[in-house]
C-alpha positions in Angstrom: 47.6 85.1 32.5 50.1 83.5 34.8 51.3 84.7 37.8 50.5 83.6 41.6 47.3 83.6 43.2 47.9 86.8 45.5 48.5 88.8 42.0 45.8 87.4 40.0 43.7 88.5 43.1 45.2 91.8 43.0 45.0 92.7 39.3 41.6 91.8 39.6 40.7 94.3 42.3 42.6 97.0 40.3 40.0 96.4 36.9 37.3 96.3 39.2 38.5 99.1 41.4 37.5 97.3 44.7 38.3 99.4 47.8 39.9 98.0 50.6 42.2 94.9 50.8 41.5 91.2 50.1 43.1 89.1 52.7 43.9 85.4 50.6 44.4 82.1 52.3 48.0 81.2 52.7 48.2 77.8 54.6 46.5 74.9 53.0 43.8 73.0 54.0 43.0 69.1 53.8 40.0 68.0 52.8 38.4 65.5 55.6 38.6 61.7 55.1 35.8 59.9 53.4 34.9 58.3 57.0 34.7 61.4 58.6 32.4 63.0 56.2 30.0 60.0 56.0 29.8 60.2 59.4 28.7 63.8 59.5 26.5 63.6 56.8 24.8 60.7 58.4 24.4 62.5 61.9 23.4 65.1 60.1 19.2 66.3 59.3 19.9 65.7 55.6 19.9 61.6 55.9 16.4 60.6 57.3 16.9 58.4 60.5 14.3 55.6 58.7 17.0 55.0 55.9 19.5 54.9 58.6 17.4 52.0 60.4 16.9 50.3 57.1 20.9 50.2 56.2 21.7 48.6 59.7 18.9 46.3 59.7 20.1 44.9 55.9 23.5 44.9 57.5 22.3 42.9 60.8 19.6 40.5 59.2 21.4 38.0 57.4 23.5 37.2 60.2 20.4 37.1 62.1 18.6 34.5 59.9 22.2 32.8 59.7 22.3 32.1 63.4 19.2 31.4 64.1 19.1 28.4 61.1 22.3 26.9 62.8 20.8 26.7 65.8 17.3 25.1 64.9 16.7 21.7 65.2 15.3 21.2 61.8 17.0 20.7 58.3 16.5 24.1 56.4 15.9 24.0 52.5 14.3 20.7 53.1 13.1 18.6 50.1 10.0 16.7 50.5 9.7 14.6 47.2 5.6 14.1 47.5 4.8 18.1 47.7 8.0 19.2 45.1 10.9 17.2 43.7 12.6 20.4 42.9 11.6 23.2 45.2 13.3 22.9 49.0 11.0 24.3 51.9 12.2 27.3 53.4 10.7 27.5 56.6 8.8 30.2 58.0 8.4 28.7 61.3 10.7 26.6 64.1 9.5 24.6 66.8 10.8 25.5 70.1 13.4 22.7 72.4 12.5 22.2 75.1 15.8 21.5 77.3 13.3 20.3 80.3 11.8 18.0 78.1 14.3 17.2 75.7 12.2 17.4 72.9 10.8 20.0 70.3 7.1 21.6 71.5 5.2 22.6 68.5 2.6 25.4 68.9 -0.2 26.9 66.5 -3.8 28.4 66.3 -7.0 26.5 66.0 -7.8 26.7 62.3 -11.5 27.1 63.1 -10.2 30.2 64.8 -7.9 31.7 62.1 -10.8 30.6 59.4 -13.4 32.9 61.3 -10.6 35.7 61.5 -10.4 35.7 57.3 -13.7 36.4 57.6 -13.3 39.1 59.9 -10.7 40.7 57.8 -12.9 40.4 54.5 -16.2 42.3 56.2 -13.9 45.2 57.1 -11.1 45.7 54.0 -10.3 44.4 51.0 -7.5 41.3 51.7 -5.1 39.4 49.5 -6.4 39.7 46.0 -9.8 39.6 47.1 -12.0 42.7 46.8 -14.5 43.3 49.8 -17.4 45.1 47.3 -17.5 41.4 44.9 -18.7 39.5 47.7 -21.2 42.3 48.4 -22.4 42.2 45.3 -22.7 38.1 45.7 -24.4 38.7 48.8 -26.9 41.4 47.5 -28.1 39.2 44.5 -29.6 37.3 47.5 -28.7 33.7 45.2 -26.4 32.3 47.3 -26.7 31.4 51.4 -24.0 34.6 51.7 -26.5 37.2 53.3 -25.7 41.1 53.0 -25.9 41.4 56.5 -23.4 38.7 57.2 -20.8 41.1 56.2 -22.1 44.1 56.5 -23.5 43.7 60.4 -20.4 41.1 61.4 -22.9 39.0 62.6 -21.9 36.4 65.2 -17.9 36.6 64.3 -16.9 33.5 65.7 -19.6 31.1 63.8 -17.5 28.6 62.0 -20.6 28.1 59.3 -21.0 31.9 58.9 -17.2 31.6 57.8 -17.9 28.2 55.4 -20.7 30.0 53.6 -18.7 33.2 53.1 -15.8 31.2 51.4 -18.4 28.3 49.9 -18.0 26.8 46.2 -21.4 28.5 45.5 -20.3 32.2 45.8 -17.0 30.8 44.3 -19.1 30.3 41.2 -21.2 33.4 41.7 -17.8 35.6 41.3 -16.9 33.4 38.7 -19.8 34.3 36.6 -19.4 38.3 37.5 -15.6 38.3 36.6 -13.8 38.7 39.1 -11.1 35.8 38.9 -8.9 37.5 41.6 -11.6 36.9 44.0 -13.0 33.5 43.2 -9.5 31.9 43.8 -8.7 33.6 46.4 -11.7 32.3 48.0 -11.2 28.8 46.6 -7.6 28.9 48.1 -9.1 29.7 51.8 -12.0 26.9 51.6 -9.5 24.2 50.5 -6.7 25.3 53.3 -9.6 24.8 55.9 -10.9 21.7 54.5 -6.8 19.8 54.2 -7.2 20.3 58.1 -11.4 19.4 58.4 -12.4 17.2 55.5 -12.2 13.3 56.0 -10.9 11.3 53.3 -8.4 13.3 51.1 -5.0 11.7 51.2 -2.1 13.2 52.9 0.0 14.6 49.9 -2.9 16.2 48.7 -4.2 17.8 51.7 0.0 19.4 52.1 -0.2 20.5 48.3 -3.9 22.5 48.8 -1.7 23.6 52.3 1.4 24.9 50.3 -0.7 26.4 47.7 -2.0 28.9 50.0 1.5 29.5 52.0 3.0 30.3 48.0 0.0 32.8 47.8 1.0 34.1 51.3 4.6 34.4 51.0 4.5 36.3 48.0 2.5 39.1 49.0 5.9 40.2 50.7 9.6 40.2 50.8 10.5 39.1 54.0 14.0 39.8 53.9 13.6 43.6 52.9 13.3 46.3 55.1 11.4 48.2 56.1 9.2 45.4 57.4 5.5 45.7 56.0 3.0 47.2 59.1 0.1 46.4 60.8 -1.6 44.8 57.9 0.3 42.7 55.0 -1.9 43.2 51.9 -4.9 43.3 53.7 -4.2 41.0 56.1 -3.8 41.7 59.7 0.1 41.1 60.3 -1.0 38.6 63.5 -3.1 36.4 61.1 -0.8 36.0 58.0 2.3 35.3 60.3 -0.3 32.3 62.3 -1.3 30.8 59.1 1.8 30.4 57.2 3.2 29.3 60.8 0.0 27.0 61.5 1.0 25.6 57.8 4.7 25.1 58.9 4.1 23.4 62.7 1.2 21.1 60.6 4.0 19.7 58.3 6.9 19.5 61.0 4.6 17.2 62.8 4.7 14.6 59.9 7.9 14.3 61.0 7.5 14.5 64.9 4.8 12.5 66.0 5.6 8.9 67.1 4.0 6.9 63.7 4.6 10.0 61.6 1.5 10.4 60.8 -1.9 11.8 62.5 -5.3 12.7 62.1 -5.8 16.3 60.7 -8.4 17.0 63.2 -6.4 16.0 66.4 -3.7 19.2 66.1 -6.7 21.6 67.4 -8.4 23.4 70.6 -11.1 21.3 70.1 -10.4 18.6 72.8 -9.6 21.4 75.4 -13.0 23.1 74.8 -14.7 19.4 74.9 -12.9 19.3 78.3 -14.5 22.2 79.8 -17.5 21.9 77.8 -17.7 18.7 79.9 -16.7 20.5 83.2 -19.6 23.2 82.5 -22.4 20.4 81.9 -22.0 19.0 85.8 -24.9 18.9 87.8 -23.0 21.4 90.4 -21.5 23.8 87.5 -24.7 26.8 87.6 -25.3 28.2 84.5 -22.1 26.5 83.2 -20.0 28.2 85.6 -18.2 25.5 87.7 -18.5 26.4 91.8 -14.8 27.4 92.9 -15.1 24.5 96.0 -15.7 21.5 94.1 -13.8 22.6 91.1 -11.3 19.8 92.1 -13.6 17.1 92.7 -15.5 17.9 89.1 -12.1 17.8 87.4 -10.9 14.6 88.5 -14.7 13.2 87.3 -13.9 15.0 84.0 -10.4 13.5 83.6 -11.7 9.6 84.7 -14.4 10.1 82.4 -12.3 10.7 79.5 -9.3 8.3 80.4 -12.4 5.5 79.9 -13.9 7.2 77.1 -10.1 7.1 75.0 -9.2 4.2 76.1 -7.8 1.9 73.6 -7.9 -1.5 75.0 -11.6 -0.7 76.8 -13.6 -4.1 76.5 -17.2 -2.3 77.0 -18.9 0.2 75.1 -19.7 4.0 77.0 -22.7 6.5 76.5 -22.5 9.4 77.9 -25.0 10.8 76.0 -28.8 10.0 75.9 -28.5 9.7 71.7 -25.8 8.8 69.8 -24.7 11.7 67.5 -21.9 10.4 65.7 -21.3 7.5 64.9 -18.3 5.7 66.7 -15.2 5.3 64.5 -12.3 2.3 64.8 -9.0 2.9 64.6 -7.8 0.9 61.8 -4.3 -0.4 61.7 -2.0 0.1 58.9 -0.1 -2.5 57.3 2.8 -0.5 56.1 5.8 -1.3 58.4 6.8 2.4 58.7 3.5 3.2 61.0 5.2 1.5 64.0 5.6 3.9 66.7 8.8 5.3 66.8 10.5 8.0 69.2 9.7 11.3 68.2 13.5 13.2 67.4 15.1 15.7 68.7 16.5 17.3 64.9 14.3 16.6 62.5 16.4 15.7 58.9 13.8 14.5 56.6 9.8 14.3 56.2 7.8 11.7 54.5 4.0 11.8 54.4 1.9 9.1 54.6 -1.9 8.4 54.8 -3.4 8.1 58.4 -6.5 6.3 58.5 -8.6 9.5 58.7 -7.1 10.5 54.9 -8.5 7.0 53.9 -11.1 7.4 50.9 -14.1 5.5 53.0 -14.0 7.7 55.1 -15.7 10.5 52.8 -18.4 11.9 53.5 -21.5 10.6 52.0 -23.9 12.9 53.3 -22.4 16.9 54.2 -24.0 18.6 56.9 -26.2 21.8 56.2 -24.5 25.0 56.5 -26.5 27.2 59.1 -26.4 30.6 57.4 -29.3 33.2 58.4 -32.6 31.5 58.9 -35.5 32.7 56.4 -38.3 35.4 57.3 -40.7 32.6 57.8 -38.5 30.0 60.1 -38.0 30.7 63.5 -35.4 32.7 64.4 -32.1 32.0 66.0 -30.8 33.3 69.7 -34.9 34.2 70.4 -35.0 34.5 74.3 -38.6 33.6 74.2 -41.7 35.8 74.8 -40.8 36.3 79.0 -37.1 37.4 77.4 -38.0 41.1 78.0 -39.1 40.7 81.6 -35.7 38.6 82.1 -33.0 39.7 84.8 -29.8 39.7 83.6 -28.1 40.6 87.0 -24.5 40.5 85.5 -25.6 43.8 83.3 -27.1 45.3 86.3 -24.9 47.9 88.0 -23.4 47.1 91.2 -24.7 49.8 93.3 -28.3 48.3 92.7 -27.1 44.5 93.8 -26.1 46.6 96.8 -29.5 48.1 97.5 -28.5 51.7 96.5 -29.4 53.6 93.6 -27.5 53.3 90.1 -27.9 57.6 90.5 -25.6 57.4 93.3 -22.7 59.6 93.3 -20.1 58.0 95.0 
């Protein structure tokens, strides 16, 4: 059948009998470029506005990443012989420059703090590849120091021993013997990050490798360079505390490389000394009830900061006590005889990292005699945080509402 269009069309209406006239296109039409009509598909309710996000960030990112590498001031896909002699560091975290200062400010979290926060996130979800129900299961069997209502109440949340007993070798074995693999090394993995920053006498490339072990584990929980970016929680974690500890893990290894012998003691990157500071401030005769009074707040500070210019003192002649019994005993700084551990100005690009023992990683320095967890005392022991038999009969004016420190009723409508 041949013929042109406006015959075909009229043959057909004279088969089918169709009233009426058919009116057929006679101009034609081009078809819209392949621009235009990704653009109006795109505008368009049929492509989500997510997927839209997700193409521009994968288009943006690694020009991002790109950019902000070249303007660090640290050597990206490092290699660091002692922890890998194959694998390069990618880093996860950058220390701030300081142009002010001219030098590189490190910053991370207590690790007492983000230690207590694990255990935070463990009494309310399941995180990592540990399961919240094995560890209640440990804790019900009522053989290890792990008490049910540890997890279950969220007793005292920021108790550092609450935390050590949770993540102990002993319930480590418990889930051991139940079966439950996942959870027994994730819990290994947690006690031996905390005890490369707390635990005398492990040398330095071991205490990075139990580090960098943990940061694998972390990493690979997500892709960091796919989008969309994971949520409030990564795998159980909260997004705040696995971002702080693979960053706390980064800024502890950077300062290998920053400090002025390049090396340190594990212990002295903490809040520990500030909170000795005002523990000290809060212990003065004219601090009331360890709240330090607002006029002599100067004077007291200046006392505090003497006190502890004498008490770290290197070249001090004379022994101090500021306490009526010595708790621990006092601990010489021993000087290394490698020629490496002279001081040295700390850069401002950091190239390369080598770690070396500090005299706090030295093996007499081990602990010969661990200190005793305080878990939950027993039914029979006194209890903890008792106020006493007058407790009930106590004021507490701070709970007290204000309209009765101001002689009116707390029924007052105001």
């Amino acid at each position: 059948m041949t013929g042109r269009k406006e015959c075909l069309v009229g043959s057909l209406k004279n088969v089918l009998h169709l009233p009426g006239d058919i009116d057929t296109p006679t101009g034609s039409k081009s078809p819209p470029s392949l621009s235009v009509h990704c653009v109006r598909i795109l505008c368009s309710k049929i492509y989500p506005k997510q997927a839209l996000f997700v193409s521009y960030a994968n288009w943006k990112f690694p020009e991002k990443v790109k950019n902000w590498k070249n303007e660090s001031r640290i050597k990206h896909s490092m290699l660091i012989p002692e922890i890998d002699e194959r694998m390069p560091i990618n880093w996860f975290y950058i220390p701030e420059y300081s142009t002010d200062r001219d030098e590189l400010l490190v910053r991370k979290i207590d690790p007492h703090h983000l230690l207590t926060r694990h255990r935070s996130a463990l009494c309310k979800r399941n995180i990592g590849d540990a399961e919240r129900k094995h560890f209640l299961e440990v804790a019900a069997d009522n053989t290890t120091s792990l008490k049910l209502g540890m997890l279950q109440e969220s007793l005292d949340m920021q108790c550092t021993d609450f935390a050590l007993i949770t993540f102990s070798e002993e319930v480590q074995t418990q889930l051991e013997h139940k079966g439950y693999s996942a959870s027994a090394r994730w819990c290994k993995l947690v006690r031996e990050w905390f005890h490369s920053m707390d635990e005398p006498g492990i040398p330095a490339v071991e205490r990075f490798k139990m580090k960098m072990r943990y940061r694998e584990t972390l990493l690979s929980m997500v892709d960091i360079y796919s989008f969309p970016p994971p949520g409030m929680f990564v795998n159980g974690y909260p997004k705040a505390l696995w971002e702080s500890t693979i960053a706390s893990i980064d800024a502890e290894l950077i300062l290998c490389g920053l400090v002025k012998r390049r090396t340190y003691n594990q212990r002295a990157v903490s809040s520990q000394l500030c909170e000795s500071l005002f523990g000290s401030l809060a212990s003065l005769s004219s601090s009331r009830n360890g709240v330090p009074n607002c006029v002599d707040l100067e004077t007291s500070f200046a006392k505090i900061c003497g006190e502890m210019v004498v008490r770290y003192d290197p070249c001090r002649g004379f022994p101090v006590r500021l306490s009526s019994a010595s708790i621990y005993p006092q601990q010489e700084l021993e000087i290394a005889s490698s020629p490496s551990t002279q001081p040295m100005d700390p850069p401002t690009y950091i190239s390369e990292i080598t770690l070396m023992d500090h005299p706090f990683d030295k093996p007499d320095r081990r602990r010969t005699a661990r200190r005793r967890l305080k878990g939950l005392t027993k039914l029979h022991e006194p209890g903890k945080g008792v106020t006493g038999v007058r407790g009930f009969h106590k004021v507490n004016e701070g709970k007290l509402s204000g309209l009765v420190r101001l002689g009116k009723s707390a029924k007052t409508n105001l």
